[in-house]
SELOFI-141257 format. One line per field, with one value per residue: residue number from 1; residue in three letters; x, y, z of N, C-alpha, C in turn. Coordinates in nm, 4 decimals. Example, Ala and Ser with C-alpha at 12.3 -4.5 7.8 and 13.67 -1.06 7.14 Angstrom:
resi: 1_2
resn: ALA_SER
n_x: 1.3190_1.2850
n_y: -0.5690_-0.2250
n_z: 0.7800_0.7080
ca_x: 1.2300_1.3670
ca_y: -0.4500_-0.1060
ca_z: 0.7800_0.7140
c_x: 1.3200_1.2900
c_y: -0.3300_0.0030
c_z: 0.7800_0.7870
This chain:
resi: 1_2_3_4_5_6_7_8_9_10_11_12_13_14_15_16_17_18_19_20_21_22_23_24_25_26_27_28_29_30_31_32_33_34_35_36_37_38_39_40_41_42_43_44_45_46_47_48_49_50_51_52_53_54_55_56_57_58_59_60_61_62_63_64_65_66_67_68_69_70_71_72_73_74_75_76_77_78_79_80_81_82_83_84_85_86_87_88_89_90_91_92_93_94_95_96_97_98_99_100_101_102_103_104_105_106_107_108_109_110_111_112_113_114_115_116_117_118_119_120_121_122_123_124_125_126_127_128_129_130_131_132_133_134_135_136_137_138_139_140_141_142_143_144_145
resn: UNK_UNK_UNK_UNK_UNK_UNK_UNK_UNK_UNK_UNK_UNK_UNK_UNK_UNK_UNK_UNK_UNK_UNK_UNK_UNK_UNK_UNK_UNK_UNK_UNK_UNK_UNK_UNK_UNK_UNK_UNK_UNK_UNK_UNK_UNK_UNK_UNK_UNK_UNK_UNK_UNK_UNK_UNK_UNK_UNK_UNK_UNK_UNK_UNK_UNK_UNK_UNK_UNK_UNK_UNK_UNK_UNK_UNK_UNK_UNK_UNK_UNK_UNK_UNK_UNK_UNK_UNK_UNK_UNK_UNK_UNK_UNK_UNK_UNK_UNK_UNK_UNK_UNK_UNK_UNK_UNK_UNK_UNK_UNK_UNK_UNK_UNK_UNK_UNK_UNK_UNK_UNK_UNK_UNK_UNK_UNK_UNK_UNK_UNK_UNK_UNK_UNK_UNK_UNK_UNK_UNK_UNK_UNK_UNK_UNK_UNK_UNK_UNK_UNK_UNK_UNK_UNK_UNK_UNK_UNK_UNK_UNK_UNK_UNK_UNK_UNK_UNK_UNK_UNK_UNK_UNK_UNK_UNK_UNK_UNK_UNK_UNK_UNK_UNK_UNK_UNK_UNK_UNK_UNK_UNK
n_x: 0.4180_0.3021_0.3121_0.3767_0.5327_0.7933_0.8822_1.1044_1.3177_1.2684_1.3348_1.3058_1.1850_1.0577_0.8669_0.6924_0.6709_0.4627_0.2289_0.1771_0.0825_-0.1503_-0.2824_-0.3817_-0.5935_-0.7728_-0.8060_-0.9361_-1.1738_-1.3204_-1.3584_-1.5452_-1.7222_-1.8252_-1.9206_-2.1331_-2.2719_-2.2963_-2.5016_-2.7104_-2.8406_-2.8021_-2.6482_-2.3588_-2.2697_-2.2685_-2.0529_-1.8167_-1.8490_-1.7272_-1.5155_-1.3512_-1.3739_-1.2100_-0.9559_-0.9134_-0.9263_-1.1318_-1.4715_-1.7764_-1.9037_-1.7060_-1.5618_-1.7009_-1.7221_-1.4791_-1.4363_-1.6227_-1.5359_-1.3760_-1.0458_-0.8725_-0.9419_-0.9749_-0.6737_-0.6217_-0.7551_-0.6047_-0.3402_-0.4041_-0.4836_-0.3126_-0.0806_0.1638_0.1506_0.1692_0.4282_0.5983_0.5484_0.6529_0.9660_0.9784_0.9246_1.1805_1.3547_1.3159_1.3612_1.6591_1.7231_1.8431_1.8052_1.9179_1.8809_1.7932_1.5347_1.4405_1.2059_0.9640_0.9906_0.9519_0.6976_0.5108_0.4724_0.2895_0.0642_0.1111_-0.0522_-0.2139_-0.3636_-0.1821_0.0570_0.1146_0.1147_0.4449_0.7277_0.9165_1.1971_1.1597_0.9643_1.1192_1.3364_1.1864_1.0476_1.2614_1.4043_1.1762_1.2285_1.4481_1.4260_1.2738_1.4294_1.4745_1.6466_1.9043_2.1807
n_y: 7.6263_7.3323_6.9787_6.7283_6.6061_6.5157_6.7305_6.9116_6.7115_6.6158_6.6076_6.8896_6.7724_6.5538_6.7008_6.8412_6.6381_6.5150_6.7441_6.7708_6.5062_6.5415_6.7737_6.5914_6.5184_6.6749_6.7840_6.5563_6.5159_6.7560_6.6974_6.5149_6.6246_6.7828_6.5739_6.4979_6.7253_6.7533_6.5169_6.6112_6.8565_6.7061_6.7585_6.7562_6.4793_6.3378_6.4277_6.3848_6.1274_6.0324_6.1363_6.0505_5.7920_5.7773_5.9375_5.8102_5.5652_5.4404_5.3924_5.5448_5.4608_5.2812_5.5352_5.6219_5.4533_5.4050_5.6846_5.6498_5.4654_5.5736_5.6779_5.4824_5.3789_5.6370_5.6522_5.4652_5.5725_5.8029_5.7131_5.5347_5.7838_6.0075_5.9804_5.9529_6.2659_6.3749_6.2767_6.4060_6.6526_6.6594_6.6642_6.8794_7.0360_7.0120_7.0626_7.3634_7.4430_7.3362_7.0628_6.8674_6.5068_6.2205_5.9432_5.8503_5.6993_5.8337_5.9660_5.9081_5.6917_5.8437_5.9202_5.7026_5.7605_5.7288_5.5935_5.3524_5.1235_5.0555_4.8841_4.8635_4.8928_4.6509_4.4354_4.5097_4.4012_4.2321_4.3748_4.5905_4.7202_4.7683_4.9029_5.1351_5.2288_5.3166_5.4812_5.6827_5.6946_5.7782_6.0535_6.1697_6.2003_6.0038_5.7433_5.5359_5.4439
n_z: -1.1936_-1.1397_-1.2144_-1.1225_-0.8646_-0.9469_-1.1002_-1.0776_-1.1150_-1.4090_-1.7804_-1.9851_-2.2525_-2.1286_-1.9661_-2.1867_-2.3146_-2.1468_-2.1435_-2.3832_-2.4286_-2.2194_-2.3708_-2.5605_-2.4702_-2.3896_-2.7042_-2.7543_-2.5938_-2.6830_-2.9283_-2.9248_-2.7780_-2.9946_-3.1627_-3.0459_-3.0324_-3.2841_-3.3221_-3.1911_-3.3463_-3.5955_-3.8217_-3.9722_-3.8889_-4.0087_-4.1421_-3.9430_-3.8704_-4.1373_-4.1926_-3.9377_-4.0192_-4.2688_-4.1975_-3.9818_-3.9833_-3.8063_-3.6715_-3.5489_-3.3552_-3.2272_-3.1974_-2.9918_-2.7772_-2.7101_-2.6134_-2.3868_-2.2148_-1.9894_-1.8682_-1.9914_-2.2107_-2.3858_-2.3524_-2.5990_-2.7750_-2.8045_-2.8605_-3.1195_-3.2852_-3.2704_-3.2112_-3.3717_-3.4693_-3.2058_-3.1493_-3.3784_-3.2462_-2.9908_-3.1145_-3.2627_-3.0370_-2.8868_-3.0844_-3.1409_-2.8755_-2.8411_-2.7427_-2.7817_-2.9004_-2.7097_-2.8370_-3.1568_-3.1417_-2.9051_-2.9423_-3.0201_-2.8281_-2.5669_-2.5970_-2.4911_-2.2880_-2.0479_-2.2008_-2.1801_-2.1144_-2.3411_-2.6202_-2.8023_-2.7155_-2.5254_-2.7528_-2.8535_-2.8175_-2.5451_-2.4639_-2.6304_-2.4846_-2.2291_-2.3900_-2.4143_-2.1331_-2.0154_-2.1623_-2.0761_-1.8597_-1.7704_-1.8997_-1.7448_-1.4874_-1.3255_-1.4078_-1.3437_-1.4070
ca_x: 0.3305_0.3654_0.2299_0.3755_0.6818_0.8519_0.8909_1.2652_1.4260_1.2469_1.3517_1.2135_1.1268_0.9820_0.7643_0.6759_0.5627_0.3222_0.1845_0.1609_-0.0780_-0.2606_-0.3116_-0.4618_-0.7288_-0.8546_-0.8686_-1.0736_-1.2975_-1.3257_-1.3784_-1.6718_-1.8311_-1.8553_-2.0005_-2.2738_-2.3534_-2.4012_-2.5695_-2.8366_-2.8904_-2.8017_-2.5911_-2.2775_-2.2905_-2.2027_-1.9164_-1.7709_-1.8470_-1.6340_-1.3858_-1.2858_-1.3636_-1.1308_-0.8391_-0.8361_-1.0030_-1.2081_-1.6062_-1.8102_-1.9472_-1.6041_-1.5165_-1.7803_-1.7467_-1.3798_-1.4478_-1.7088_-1.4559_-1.2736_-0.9074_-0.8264_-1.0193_-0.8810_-0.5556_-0.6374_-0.7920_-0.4519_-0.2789_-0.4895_-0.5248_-0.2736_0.0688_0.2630_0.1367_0.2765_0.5995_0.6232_0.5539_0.7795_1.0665_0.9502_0.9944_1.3251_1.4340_1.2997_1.4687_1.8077_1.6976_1.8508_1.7688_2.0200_1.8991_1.6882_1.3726_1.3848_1.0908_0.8734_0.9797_0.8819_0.5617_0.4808_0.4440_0.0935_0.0558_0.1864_-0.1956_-0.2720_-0.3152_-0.0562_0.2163_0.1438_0.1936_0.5654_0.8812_0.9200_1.2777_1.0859_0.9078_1.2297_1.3976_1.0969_1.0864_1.4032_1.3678_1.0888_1.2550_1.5762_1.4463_1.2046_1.5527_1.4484_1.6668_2.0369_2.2124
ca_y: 7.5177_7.1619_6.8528_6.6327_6.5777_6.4746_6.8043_6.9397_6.6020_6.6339_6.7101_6.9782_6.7115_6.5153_6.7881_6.9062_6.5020_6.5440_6.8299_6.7366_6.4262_6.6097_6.8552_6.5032_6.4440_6.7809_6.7568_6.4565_6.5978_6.8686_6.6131_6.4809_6.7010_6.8049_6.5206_6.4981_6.8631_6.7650_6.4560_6.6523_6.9026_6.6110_6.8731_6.7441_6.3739_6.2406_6.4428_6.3781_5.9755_5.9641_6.1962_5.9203_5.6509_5.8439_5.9864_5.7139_5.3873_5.4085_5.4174_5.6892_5.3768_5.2595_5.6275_5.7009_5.3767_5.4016_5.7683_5.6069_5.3618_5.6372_5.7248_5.3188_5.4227_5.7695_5.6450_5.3676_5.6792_5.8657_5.6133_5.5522_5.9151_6.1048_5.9444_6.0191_6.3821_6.3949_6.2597_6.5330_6.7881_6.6582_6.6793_6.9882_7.1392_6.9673_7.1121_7.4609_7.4434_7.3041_6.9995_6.6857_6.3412_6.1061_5.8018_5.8737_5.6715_5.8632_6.0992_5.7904_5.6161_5.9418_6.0177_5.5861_5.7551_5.7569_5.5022_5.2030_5.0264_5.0275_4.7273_4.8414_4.8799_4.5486_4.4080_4.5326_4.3115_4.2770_4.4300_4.7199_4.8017_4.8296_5.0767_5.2858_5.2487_5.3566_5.6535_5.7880_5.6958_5.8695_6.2055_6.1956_6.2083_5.8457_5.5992_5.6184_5.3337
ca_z: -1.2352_-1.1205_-1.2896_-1.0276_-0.7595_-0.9955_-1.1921_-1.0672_-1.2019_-1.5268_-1.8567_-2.0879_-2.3149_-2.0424_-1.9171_-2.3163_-2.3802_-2.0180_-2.1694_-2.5273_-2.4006_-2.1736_-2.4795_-2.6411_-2.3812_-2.4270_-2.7926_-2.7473_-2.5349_-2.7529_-3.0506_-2.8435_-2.7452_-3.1568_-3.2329_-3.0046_-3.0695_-3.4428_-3.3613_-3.1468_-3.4385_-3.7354_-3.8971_-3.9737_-3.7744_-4.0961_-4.1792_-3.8612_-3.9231_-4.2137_-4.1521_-3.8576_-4.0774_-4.4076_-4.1572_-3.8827_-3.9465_-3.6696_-3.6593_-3.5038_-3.2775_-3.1777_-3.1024_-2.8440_-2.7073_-2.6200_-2.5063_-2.2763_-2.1255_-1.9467_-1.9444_-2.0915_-2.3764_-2.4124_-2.4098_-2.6751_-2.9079_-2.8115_-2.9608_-3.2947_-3.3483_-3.2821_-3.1666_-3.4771_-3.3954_-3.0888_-3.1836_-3.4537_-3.2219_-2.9440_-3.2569_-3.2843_-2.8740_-2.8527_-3.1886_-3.1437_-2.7441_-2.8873_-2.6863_-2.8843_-2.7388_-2.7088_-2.9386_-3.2416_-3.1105_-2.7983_-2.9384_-3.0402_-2.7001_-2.4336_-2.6270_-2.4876_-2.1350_-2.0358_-2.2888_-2.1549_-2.0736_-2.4463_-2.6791_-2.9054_-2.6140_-2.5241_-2.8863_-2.8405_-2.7289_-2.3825_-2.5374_-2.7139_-2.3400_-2.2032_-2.4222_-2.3708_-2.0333_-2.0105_-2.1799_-2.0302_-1.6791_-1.7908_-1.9477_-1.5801_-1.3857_-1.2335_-1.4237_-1.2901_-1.4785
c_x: 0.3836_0.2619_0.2515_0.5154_0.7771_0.9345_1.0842_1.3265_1.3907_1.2861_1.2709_1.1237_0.9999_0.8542_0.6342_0.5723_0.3982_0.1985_0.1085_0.0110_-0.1795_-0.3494_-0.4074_-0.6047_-0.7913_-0.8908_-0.9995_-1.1980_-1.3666_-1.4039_-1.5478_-1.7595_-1.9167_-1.9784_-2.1155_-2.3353_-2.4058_-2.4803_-2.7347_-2.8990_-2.8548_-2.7752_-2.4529_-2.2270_-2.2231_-2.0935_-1.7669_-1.7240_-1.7083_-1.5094_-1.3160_-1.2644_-1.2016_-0.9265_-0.7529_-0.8612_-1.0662_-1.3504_-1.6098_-1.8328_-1.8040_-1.5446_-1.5852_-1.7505_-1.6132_-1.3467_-1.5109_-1.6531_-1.3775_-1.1530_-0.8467_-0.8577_-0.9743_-0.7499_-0.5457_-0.6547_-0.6616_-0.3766_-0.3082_-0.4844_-0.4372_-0.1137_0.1482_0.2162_0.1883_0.3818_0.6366_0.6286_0.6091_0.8989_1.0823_0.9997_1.1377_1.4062_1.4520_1.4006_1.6299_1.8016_1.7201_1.8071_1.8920_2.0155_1.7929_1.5194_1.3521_1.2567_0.9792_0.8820_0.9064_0.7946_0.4706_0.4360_0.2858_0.0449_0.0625_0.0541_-0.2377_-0.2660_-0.2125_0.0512_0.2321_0.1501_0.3508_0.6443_0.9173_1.1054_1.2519_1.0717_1.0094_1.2985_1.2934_1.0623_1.2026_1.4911_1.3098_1.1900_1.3670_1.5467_1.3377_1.3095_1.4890_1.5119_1.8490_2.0816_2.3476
c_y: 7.3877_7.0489_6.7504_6.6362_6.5977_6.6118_6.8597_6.8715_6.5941_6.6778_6.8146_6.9156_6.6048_6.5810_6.8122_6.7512_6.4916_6.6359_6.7942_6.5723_6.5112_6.6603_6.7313_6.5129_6.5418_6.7994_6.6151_6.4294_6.7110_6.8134_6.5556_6.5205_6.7827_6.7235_6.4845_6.6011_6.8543_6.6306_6.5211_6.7591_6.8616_6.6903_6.8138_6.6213_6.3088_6.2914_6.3892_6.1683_5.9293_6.0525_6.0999_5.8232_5.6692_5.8542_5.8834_5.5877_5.3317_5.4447_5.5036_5.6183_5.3097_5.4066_5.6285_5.5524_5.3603_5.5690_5.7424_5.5652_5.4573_5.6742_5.6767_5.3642_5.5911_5.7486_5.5813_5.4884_5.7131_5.8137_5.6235_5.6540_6.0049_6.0390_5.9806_6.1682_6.4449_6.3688_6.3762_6.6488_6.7555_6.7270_6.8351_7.0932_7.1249_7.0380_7.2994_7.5043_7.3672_7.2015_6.8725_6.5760_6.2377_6.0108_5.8709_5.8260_5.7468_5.9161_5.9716_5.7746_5.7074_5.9848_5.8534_5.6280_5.8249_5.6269_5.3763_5.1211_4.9869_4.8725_4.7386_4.8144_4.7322_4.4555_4.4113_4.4208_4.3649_4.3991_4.5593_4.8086_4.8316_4.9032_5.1481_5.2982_5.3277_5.4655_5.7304_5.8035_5.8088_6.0311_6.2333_6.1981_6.1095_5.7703_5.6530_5.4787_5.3244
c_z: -1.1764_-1.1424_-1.1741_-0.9513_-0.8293_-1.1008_-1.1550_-1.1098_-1.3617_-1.6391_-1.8880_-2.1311_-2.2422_-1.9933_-2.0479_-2.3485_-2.2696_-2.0818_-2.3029_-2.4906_-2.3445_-2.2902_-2.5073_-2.6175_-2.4131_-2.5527_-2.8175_-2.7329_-2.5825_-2.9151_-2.9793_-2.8151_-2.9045_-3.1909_-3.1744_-3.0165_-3.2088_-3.4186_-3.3257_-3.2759_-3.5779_-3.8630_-3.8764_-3.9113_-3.8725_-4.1309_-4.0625_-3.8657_-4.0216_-4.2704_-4.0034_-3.9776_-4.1935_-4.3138_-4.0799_-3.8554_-3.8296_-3.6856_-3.5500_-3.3704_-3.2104_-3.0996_-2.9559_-2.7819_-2.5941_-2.5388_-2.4164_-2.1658_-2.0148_-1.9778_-2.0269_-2.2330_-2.4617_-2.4635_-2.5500_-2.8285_-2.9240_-2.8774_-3.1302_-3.3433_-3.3749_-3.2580_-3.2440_-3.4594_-3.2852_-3.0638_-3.2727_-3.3760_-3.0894_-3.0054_-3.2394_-3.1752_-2.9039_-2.9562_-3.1582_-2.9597_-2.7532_-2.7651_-2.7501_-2.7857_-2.7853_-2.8050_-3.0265_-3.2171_-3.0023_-2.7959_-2.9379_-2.8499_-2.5325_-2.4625_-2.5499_-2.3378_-2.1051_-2.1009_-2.2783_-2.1185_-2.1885_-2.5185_-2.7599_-2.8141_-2.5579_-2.6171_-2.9200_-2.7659_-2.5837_-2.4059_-2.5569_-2.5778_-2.2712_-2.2283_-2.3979_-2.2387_-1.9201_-2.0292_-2.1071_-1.8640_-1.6848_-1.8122_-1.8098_-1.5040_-1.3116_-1.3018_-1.4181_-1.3588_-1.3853
């Protein structure tokens, strides 16, 4: 398999967080495609409504709009929706592969890759963007200190 060039310098965890987004996009798309199937037969349009609204504080009209936007907007959901998800189940590879990470935020900080266009990541300390930068570069075998 190869995700990109980059894959021989890679960690596990590195590879596992690539994957683990990807995984996102496809739930998304998967989420999407739901809810236009119940809006066309108006079976379930509303459960779908406020099961966003209940789980993730997000309207049904804000969803489709930032699935519309492309990947920007994908990522932005990625974020809102699931990020603590994908830190848990980082936690989770690394634990089950006897894969520790070096600093305790690392799992937070290498799930930020892909991520880095969002409005939350730019909310962060130029500080903040640097340890996670830093991470991700490191468990990618690119940051040689």
């Amino acid at each position: 398999m190869q995700l990109n060039s980059f894959n021989k310098k890679a960690s596990g965890k590195a590879l596992a967080a690539t994957l683990i987004h990807e995984i996102m996009h496809c739930v998304l798309l998967d989420m999407d495609k739901y809810a236009r199937m119940a809006d066309k037969k108006s079976i379930g349009a509303g459960s779908f409504d406020s099961t966003l609204r209940r789980r993730y504080n997000i309207s049904r009209d804000e969803f489709f709009s930032l699935m519309n936007s492309g990947e920007a907007g994908q990522h932005e959901l990625m974020y809102r929706l699931f990020y603590r998800d994908m830190v848990s189940l980082l936690k989770q590879f690394a634990k089950v592969h006897r894969e520790p990470f070096l600093d305790y935020r690392d799992p937070d900080f290498l799930v930020w890759s892909g991520l880095q266009k969002t409005a939350e990541y730019e909310k962060l300390s130029y500080e903040e963007r640097r340890e996670i930068e830093t991470a991700i570069l490191r468990e990618k075998g690119l940051y040689f200190p």
